[in-house]
TORBATOR-112099 format. One record per residue (C-alpha): x, y, z. Coordinates in Angstrom, 1 decimal. Example, Ala and Ser with C-alpha at 12.3 -4.5 7.8 and 13.67 -1.06 7.14 Angstrom:
# TORBATOR-112099
[[12.3; -4.5; 7.8]]
[[13.7; -1.1; 7.1]]
END
This chain:
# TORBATOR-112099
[[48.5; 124.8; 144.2]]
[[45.2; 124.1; 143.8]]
[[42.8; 123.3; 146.8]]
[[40.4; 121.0; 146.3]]
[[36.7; 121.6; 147.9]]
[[35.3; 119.7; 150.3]]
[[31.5; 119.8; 151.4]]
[[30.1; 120.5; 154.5]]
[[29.5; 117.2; 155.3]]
[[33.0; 116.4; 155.1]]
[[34.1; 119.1; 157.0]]
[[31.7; 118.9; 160.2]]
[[32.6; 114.5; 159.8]]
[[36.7; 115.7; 159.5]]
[[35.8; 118.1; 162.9]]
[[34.1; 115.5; 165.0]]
[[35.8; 112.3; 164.3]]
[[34.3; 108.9; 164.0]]
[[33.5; 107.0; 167.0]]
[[32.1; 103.4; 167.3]]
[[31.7; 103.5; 170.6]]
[[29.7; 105.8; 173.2]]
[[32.4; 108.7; 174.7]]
[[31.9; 111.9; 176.9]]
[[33.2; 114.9; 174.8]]
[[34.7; 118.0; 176.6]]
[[31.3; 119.6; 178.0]]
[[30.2; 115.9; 179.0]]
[[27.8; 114.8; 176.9]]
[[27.7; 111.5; 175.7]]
[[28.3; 111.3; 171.8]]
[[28.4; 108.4; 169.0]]
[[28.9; 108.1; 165.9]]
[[29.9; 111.6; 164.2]]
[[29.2; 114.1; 166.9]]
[[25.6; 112.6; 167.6]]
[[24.9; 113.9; 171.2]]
[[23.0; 110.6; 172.9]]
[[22.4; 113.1; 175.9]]
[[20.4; 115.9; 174.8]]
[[19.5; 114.6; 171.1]]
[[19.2; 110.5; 171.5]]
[[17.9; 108.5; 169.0]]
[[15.1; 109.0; 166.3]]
[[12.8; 105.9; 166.1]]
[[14.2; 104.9; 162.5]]
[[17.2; 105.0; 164.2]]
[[16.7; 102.8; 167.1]]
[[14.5; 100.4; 164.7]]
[[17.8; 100.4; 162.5]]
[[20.1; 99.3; 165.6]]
[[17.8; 96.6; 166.7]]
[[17.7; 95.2; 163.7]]
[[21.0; 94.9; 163.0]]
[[21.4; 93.6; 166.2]]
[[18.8; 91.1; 165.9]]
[[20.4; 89.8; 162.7]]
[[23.9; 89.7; 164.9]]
[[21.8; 87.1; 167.4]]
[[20.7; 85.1; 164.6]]
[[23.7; 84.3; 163.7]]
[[25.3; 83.7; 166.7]]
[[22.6; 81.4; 167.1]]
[[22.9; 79.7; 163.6]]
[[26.0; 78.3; 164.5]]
[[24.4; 75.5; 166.2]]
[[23.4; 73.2; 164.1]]
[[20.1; 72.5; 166.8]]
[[18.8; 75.5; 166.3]]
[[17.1; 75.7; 163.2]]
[[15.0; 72.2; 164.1]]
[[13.5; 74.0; 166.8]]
[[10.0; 75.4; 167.5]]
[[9.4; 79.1; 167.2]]
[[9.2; 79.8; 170.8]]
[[12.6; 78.3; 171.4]]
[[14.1; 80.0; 169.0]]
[[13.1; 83.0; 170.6]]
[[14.6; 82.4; 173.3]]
[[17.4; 81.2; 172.1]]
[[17.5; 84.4; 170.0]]
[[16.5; 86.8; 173.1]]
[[19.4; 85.2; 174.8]]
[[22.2; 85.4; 172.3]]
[[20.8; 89.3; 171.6]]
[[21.2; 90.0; 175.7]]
[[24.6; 88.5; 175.9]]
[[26.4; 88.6; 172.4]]
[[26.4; 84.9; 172.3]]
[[25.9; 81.5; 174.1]]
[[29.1; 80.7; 174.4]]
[[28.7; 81.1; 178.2]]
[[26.4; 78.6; 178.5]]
[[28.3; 75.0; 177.3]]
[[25.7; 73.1; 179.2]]
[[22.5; 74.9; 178.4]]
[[23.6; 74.3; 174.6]]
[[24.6; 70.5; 174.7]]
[[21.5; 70.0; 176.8]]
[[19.5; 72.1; 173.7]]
[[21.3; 69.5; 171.3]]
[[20.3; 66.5; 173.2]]
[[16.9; 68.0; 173.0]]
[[16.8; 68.0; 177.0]]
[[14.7; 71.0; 177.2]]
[[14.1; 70.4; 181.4]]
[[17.7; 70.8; 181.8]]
[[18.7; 73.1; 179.6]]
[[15.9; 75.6; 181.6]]
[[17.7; 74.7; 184.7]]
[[21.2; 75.5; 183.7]]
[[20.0; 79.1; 182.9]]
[[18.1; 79.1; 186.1]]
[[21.4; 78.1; 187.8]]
[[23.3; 80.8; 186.0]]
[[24.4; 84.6; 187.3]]
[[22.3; 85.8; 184.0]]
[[19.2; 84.6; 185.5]]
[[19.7; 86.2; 189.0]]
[[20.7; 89.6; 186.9]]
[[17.5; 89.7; 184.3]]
[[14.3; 90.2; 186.5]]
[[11.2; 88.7; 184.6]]
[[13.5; 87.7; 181.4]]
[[14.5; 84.6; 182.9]]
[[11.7; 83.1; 183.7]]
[[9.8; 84.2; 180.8]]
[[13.2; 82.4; 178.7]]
[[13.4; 79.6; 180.7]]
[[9.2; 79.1; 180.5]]
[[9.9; 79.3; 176.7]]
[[12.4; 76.4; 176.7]]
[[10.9; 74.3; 179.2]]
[[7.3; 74.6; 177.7]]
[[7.0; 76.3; 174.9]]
[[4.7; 79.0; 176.2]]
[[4.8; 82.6; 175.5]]
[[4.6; 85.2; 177.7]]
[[1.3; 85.9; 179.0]]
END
């Protein structure tokens, strides 16, 4: 019979397993991935420029889905975009959306101000809200 190689790459990946999500391996450290160690190791810039990225892209789609979005100004979109990247979506916010697609912009600020999210995200709700109400950036 004859064995076939494998590299070391293989081998450690066949060892640790592949995990999408964060876990606690047997000493307790919390690992990703292929045996990355988020406690003691973390992430390298590139890699944590790479995630955000990716998960910027995610929020723009998310937010692409409504057919208001791409008509509005830059600062709305962002915080459209901050808001979909903080909460995977805006599905939770019916209101806030139809108000966006009725081009209410006073009442869409106020269903987020009336929403859990707002009480939960210190200075990012007002600093959203400010963006949809008025179009002005963060000082």
């Amino acid at each position: 019979m004859v064995q076939e190689e494998m590299n070391a790459s293989e081998l450690i990946a066949r060892h640790e397993g592949t995990r999408a999500k964060p876990y606690v391996d047997t000493v307790g450290k919390v690992t990703i991935g292929i045996g990355r160690n988020l406690t003691d190791i973390g992430l390298s810039q590139d890699e944590i420029n790479y995630l955000f990225n990716n998960d910027r892209i995610r929020a723009l789609d998310k937010c692409s889905q409504y057919p208001w979005f791409a008509g509005l100004s830059e600062p709305r979109k962002a915080a459209c975009l901050d808001l979909a990247f903080n909460l995977g979506s805006l599905h939770g916010f019916p209101k806030f959306c139809a108000a966006m697609a009725a081009h209410d912009y006073g009442t869409a600020a106020n269903e987020l101000i009336d929403s859990a999210w707002y009480k939960q995200v210190g200075v990012r709700g007002p600093e959203v809200v400010e963006l949809i109400r008025n179009e002005k950036w963060p000082a």
